[in-house]
C-alpha positions, -999 to +999 in steps of 0.1 A: +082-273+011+088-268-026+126-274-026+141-296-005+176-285+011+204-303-006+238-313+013+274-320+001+291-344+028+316-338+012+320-298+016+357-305-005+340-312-034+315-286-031+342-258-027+361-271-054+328-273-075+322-231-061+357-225-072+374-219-040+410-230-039+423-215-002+408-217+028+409-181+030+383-175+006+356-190+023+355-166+052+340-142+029+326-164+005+289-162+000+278-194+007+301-201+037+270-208+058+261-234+035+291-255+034+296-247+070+263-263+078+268-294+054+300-300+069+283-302+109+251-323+091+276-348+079+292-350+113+260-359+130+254-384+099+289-402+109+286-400+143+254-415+145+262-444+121+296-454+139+272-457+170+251-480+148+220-457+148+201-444+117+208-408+107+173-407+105+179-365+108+158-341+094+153-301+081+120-287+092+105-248+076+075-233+078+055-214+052+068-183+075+100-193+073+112-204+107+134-234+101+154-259+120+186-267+108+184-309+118+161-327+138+166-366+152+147-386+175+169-404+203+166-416+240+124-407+230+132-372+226+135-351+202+166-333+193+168-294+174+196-285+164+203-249+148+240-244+130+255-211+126+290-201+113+299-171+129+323-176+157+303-153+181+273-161+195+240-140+198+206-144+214+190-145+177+207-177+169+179-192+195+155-173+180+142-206+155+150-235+188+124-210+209+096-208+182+102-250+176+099-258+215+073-235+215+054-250+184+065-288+192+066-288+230+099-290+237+123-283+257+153-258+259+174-289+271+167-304+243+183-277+217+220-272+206+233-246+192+266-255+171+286-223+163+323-218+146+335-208+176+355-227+208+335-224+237+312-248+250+283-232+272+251-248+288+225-217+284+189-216+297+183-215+258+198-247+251+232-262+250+261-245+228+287-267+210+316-258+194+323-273+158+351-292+165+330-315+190+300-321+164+304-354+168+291-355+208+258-344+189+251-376+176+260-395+208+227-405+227+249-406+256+261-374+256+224-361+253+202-380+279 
């Protein structure tokens, strides 16, 4: 990859930096995926180092295009992880987990979706997390 994919842990800072002073504005703010998915990448970073583990996460994209939001290794699997803002979910957001299992051999258990939304669903796809319980991500408990 040319250009590595930068976060802000702290998404504060980085709205203040884009100029956004309400939390209205960022529904329809353009990069309100991007701070969306800095702010569940630094959730899995924190939850994994309270448990004592590395964050040892990582972004994965393809010449094509195809990319996985994080990756982590733990229990000897590994983990894919795809992070969308909308608070609906639909059968696209798999669409990058499918072509990874497919590519990596692994396994729809294996895959989270983490959406904007509330509901929490176990799919055939993978597992669907709401943002408010991020921090189950980086559990190995939760997981195995």
């Amino acid at each position: 990859m040319k250009t590595p994919k930068l976060y802000f842990y702290d998404t504060g800072l980085a709205s203040s930096l884009l100029g956004i002073e309400r939390a209205d504005q960022v529904k329809t703010h353009p990069l309100r995926g991007s701070l969306f998915e800095s702010l569940i990448v630094s959730e899995i970073v924190k939850s994994r180092l309270n448990q004592g583990q590395s964050p040892n996460i990582f972004f994965w994209r393809d010449k094509i295009g195809h990319e996985i939001d994080c990756l982590y290794e733990t229990a000897g699997k590994a983990i894919s992880v795809e992070i969308k803002s909308s608070q609906t979910i639909t059968e696209s957001f798999f669409a990058n987990l499918q072509y990874w299992n497919k590519l990596s051999g692994g396994q729809d258990k294996d895959s989270i979706l983490i959406y904007g939304g509330d509901e929490e669903q176990k799919r055939s796809r993978g597992r669907v997390i709401s943002w408010k319980n991020t921090g189950q991500v980086g559990e190995t408990s939760k997981l195995v």
